[in-house]
C-alpha positions as CSV (number, residue, x, y, z in Angstrom):
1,X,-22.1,-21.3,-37.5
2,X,-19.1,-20.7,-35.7
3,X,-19.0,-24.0,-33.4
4,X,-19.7,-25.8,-36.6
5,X,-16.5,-24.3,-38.2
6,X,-14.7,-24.5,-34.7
7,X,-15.3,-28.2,-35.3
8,X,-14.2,-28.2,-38.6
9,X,-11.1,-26.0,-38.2
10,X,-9.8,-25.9,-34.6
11,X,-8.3,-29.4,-33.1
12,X,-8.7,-29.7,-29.4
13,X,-10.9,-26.7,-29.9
14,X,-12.2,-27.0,-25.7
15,X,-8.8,-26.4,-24.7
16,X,-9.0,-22.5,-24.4
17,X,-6.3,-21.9,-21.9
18,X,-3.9,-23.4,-25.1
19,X,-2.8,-20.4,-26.8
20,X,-2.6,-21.6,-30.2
21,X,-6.7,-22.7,-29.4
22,X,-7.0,-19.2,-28.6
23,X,-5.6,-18.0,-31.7
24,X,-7.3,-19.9,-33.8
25,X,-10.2,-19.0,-32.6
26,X,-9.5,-15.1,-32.6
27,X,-8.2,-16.1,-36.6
28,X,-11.8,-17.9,-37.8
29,X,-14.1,-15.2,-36.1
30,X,-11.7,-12.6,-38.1
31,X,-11.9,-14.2,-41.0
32,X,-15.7,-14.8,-40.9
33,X,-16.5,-11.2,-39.7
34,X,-14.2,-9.6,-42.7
35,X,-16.0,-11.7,-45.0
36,X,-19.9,-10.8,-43.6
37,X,-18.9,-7.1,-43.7
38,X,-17.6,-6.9,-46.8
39,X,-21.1,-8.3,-48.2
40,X,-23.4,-6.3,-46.1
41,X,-20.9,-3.6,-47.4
42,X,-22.0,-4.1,-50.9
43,X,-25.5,-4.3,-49.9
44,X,-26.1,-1.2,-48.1
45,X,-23.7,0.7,-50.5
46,X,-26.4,-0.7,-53.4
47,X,-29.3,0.6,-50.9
48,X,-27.8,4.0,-50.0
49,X,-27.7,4.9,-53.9
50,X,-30.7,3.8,-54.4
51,X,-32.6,5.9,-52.0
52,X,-29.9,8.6,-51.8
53,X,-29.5,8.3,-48.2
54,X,-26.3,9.4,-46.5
55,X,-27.4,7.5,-43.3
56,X,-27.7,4.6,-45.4
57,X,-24.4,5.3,-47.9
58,X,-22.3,6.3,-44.5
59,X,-23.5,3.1,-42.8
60,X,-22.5,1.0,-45.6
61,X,-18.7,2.7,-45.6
62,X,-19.2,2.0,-41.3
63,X,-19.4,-2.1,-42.4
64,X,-16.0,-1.4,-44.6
65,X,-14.7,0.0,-41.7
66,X,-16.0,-3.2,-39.7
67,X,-14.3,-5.5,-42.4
68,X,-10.3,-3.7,-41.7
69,X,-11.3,-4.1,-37.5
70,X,-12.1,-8.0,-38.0
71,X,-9.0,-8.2,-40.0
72,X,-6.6,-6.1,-37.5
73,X,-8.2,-8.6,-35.0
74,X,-7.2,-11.6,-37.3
75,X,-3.6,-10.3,-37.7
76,X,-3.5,-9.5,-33.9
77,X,-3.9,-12.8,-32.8
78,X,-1.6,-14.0,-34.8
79,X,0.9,-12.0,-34.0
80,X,-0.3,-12.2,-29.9
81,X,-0.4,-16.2,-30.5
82,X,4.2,-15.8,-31.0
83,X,5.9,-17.9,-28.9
84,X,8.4,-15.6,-26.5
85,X,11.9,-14.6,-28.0
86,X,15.0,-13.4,-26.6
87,X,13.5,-9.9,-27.1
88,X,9.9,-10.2,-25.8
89,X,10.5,-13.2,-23.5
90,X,7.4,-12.7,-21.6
91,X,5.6,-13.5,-25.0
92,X,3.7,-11.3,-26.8
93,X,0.3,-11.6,-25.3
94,X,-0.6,-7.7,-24.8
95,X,-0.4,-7.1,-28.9
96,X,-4.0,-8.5,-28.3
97,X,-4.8,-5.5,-26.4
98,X,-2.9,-3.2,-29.0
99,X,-5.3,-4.8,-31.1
100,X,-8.3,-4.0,-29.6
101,X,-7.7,-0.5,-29.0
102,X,-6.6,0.2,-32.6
103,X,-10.5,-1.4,-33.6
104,X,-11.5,0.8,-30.8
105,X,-9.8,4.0,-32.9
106,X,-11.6,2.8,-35.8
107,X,-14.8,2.8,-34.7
108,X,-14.5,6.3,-33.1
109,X,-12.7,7.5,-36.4
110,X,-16.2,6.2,-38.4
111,X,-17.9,8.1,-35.6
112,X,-16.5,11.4,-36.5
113,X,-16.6,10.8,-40.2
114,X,-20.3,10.4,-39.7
115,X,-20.9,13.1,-37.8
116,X,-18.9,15.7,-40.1
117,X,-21.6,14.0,-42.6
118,X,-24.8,14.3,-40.6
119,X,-24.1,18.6,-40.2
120,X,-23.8,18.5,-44.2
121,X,-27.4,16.8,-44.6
122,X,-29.0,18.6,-41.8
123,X,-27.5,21.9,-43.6
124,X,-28.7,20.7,-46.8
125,X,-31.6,18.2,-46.3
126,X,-32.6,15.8,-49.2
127,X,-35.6,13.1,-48.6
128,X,-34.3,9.5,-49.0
129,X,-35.6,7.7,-51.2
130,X,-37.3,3.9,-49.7
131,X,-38.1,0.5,-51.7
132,X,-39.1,-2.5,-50.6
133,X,-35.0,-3.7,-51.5
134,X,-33.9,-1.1,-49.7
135,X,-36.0,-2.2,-46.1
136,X,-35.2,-5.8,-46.8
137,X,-31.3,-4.8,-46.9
138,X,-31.5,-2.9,-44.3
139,X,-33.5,-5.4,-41.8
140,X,-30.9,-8.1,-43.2
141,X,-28.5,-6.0,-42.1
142,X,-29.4,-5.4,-38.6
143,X,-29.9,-9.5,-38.2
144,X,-26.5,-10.4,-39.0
145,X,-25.0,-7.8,-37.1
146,X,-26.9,-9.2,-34.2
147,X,-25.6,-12.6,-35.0
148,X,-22.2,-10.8,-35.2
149,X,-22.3,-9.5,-31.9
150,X,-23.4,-12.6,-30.3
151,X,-20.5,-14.6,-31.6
152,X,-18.2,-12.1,-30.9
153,X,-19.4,-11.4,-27.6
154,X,-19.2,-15.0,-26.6
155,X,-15.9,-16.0,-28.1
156,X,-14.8,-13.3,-26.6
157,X,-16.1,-14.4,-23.1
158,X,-15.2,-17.6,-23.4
159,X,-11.6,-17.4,-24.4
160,X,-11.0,-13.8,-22.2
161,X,-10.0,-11.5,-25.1
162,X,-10.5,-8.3,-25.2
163,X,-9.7,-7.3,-29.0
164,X,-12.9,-9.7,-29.5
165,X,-14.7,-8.1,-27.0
166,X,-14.1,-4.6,-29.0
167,X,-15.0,-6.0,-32.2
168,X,-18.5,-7.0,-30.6
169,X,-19.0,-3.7,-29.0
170,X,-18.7,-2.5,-33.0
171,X,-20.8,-4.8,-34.1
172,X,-23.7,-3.9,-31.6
173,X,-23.4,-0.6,-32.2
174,X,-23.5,-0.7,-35.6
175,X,-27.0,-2.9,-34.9
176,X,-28.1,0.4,-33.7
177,X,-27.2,2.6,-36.2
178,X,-28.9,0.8,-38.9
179,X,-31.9,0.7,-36.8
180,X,-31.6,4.3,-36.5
181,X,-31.3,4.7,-40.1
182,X,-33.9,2.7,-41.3
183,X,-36.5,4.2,-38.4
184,X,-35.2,7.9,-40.3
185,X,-35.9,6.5,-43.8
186,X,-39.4,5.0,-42.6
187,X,-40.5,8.7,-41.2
188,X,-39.3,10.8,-44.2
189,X,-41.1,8.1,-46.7
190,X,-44.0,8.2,-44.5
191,X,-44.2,11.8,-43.3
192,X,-42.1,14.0,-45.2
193,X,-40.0,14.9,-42.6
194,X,-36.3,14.7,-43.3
195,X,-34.7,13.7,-40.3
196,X,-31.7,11.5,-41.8
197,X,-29.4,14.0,-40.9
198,X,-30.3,14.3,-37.2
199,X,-30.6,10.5,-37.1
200,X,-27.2,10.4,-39.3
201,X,-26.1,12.5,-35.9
202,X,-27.6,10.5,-32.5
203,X,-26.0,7.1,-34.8
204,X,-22.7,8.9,-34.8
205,X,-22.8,9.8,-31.1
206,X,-23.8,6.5,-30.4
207,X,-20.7,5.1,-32.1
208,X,-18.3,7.7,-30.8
209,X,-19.5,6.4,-27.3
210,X,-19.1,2.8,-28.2
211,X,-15.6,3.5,-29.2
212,X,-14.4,5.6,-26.6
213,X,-15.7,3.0,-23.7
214,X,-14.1,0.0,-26.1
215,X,-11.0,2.4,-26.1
216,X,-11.1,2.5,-22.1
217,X,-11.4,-1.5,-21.6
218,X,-8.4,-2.4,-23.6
219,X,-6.0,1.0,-22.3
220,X,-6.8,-0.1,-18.8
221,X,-4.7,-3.4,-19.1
222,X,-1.8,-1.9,-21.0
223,X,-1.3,0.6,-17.9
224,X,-1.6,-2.5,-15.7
225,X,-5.3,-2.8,-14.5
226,X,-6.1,-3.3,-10.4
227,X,-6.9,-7.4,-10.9
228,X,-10.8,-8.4,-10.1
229,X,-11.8,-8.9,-7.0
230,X,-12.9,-12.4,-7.8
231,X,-9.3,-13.4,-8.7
232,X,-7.4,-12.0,-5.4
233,X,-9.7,-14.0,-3.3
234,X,-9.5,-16.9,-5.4
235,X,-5.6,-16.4,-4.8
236,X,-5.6,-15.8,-1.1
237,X,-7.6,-18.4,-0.5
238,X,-5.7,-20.9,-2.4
239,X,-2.5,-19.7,-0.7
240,X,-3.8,-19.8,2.7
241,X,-5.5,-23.0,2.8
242,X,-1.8,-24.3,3.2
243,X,-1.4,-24.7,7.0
244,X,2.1,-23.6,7.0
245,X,0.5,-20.1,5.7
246,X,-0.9,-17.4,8.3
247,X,-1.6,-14.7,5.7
248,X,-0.4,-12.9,2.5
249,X,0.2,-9.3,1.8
250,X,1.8,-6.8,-1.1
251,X,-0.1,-8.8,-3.8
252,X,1.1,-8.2,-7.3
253,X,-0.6,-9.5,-10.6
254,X,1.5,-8.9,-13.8
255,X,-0.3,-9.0,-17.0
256,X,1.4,-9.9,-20.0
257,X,-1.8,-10.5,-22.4
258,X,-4.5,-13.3,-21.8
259,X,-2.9,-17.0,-20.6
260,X,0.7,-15.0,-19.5
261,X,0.1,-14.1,-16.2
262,X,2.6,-13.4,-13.3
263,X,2.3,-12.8,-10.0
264,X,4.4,-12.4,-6.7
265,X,3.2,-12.2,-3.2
266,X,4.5,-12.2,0.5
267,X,3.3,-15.2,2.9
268,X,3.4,-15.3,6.0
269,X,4.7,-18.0,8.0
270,X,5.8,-18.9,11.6
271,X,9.1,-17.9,12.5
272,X,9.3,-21.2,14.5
273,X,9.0,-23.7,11.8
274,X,11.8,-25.2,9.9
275,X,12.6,-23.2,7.1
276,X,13.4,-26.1,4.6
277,X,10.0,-27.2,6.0
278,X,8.4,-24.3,5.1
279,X,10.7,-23.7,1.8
280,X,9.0,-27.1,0.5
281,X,5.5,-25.9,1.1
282,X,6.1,-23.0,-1.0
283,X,7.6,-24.7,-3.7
284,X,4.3,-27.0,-3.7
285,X,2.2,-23.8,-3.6
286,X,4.0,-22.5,-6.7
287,X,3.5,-25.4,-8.9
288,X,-0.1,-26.1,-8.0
289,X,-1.2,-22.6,-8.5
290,X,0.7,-22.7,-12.0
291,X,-1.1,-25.9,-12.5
292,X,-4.5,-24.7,-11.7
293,X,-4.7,-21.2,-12.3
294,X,-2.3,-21.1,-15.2
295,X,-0.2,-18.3,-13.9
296,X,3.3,-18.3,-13.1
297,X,4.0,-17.2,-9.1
298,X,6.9,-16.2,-6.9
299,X,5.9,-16.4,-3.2
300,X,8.6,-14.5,-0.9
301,X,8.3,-15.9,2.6
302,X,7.8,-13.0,5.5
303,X,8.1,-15.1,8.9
304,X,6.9,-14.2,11.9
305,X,6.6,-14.0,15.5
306,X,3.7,-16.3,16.4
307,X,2.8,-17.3,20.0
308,X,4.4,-14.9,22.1
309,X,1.7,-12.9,24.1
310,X,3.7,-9.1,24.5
311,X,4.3,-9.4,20.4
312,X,0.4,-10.1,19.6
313,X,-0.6,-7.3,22.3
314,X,1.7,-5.0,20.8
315,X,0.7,-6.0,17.1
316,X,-3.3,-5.8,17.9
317,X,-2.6,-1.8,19.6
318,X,-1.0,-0.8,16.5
319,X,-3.4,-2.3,14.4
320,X,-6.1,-0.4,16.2
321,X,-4.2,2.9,16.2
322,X,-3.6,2.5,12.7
323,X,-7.5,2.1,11.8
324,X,-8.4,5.1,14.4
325,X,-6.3,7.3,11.6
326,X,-8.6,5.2,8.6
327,X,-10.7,2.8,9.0
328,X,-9.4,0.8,5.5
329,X,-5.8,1.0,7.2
330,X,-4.1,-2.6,7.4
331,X,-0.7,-3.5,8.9
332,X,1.3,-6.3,8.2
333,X,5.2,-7.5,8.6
334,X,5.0,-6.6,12.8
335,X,8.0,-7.1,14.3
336,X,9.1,-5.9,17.9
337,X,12.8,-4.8,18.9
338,X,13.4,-4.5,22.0
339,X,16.5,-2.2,23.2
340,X,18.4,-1.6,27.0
341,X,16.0,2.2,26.7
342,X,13.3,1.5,23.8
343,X,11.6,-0.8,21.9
344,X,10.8,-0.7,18.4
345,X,7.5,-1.7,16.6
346,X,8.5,-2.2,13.0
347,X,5.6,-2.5,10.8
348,X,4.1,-1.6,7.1
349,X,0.8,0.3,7.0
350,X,-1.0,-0.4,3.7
351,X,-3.0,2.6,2.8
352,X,-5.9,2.8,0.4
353,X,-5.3,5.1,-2.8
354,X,-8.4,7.0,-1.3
355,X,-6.6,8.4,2.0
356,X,-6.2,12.3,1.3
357,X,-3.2,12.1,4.3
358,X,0.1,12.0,2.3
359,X,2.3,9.6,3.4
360,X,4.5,11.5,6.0
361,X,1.3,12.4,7.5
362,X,0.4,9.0,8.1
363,X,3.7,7.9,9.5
364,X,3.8,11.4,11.8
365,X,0.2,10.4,13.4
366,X,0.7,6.6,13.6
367,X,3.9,7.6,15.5
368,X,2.8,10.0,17.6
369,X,0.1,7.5,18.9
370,X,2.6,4.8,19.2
371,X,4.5,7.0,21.4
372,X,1.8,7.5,24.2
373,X,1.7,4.1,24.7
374,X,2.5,3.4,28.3
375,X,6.2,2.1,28.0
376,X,9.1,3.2,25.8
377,X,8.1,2.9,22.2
378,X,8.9,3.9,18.8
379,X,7.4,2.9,15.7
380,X,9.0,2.6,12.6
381,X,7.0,2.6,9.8
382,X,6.8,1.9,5.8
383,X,3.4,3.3,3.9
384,X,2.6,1.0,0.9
385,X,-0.2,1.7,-1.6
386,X,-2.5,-1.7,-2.8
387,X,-1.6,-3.2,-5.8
388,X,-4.8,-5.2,-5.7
């Protein structure tokens, strides 16, 4: 149903990395969620009075709930879909994630609402009561919610969002709960056991969890999230299959809500070549990774010594003394000064968030080491912490 009204509704609807494609996607599967929940709201609300089942009655109000998240997701993209403005000029791409997590509060708000509920029937238990309308509601409602997840979920896949993602997650784990509650009705019409209350309980657990991992996935990149693996090779390599490039280092990816991404990186290259040479290369780099990645990218050009057999000796001990203190140690930005009674190594040591050693630790050790080197050396040294 929702290709069929993506081809209806959305021109150029392929084009996902088009933010007003994105939009209008995020706008028709809002639309066509607050519309399914406010039905299967009126059905279940008609089925929980009739049986007199809280489970039922409180998953009905659940669906309501449902109905406000695909509408804050609706008005989200709408709002994340604004073109920049002298005040927001990096767009306004992360109100996507605001988005998500206020659907995430939602859901966990429901959760405690129901279980606040569940304590009352377990305190005071009442047998539901279960017709053939009620079951046939109830399994109606569990199939669209399906069909609700799956939409959402892909959608949300397809066009990277994660607001959609979080109204999925709902919609699943409201699948569950109405399975729960119609297994609880089944039992008590069956075997007289009332057991709507506990089930009224592991469904609100259930969505309490839902909510609070939803909550986790959109936080995560409104503090600024370590990018994917996946996506720093992908830029490495691109960057490096330049033959003006040697490496890259101090790799930052800025995320400013889905299709607004920045990043800025160090390259190095030979400090033999001609710099307008080299200048042009990155220039080209820029563009095609804008062009092909759809990310805006500053490259800041690090040259260094190449060729010369005492820097490359010098570079490859240090390296080695600096992975006898960790193992996931990495230096980069090696220079060597050499002075009428000393000679300075000058280099960064990139230490893992893991390493217990603070930072003057690691500079104390790596110099000390540096220092028994046969010769007259010093190293000078700048810790840095991964961004990626």
């Amino acid at each position: 149903m929702i290709e069929l009204l993506a081809r209806i509704f959305i021109k150029d609807r392929n084009n996902i990395k088009d933010s007003r494609v994105r939009c209008a996607y995020g706008v028709l599967c809002g639309a066509f969620g607050v519309i399914l929940n406010i039905l299967l709201f009126g059905l279940k609300f008609t089925a929980g009075m009739i049986a007199g089942s809280v489970a039922v009655t409180a998953d009905a109000f659940n669906n309501l709930s449902d109905a406000l998240s695909s509408l804050v997701a609706l008005v989200g993209f709408k709002m994340a879909g604004q073109k920049p403005d002298p005040e927001h000029p990096f767009g306004h791409g992360r109100i996507e994630y605001v988005t998500g997590l206020v659907v995430s509060m939602i859901i966990i708000l429901m959760g405690v609402e129901l279980l606040k509920t569940s304590f009352g029937k377990i305190i005071h238990p009442q047998l539901p009561v279960l017709t053939p309308v009620v079951v046939a509601i109830l399994v109606i409602s569990i199939a669209v919610k399906l069909y609700m997840y799956s939409y959402n979920s892909k959608t949300g896949k397809k066009i990277g969002s994660a607001a959609m993602k979080a109204v999925a997650v709902d919609s699943f784990s409201d699948c569950i709960a109405t399975l729960i509650v119609l297994a609880s009705s089944l039992v008590g019409y069956y075997t007289g056991l009332c057991i709507d209350g506990w089930c009224g309980l592991a469904v609100s657990a259930f969505v309490l969890y839902a909510g609070l991992s939803s909550a986790k996935d959109t936080i995560d990149p409104l503090l600024g999230s370590k990018p994917s693996k996946e996506y720093v090779d992908t830029i490495e390599k691109f960057i490096t299959s330049y033959d003006d490039i040697i490496g890259i280092h101090d790799l930052v990816v800025h995320d400013y809500g889905p299709g607004r991404i920045m990043i800025s990186v160090h390259a190095e290259v030979s400090a033999d070549r001609n710099i307008l040479d080299v200048h042009d290369t990155i220039d080209n780099i820029e563009r095609r990774i804008n062009e092909t990645l759809g990310c805006s990218c500053v490259i800041h050009m690090d040259p260094v010594v190449v060729d010369d057999e005492a820097t490359d000796r010098m570079r490859r001990l240090c390296e080695l003394i600096a992975k006898s203190v960790d193992e996931e140690f990495t230096i980069h930005d090696f220079r060597m000064v050499k002075g009428p009674s000393h000679t300075n190594l000058i280099f960064d040591v990139v230490a893992p968030y893991e390493c217990r050693l603070t930072e003057k630790e690691i500079k104390n050790t790596i110099c000390a080491k540096v220092e028994s080197l046969p010769g007259n050396h010093y190293a000078v040294i700048n810790v840095d912490r991964p961004f990626v």
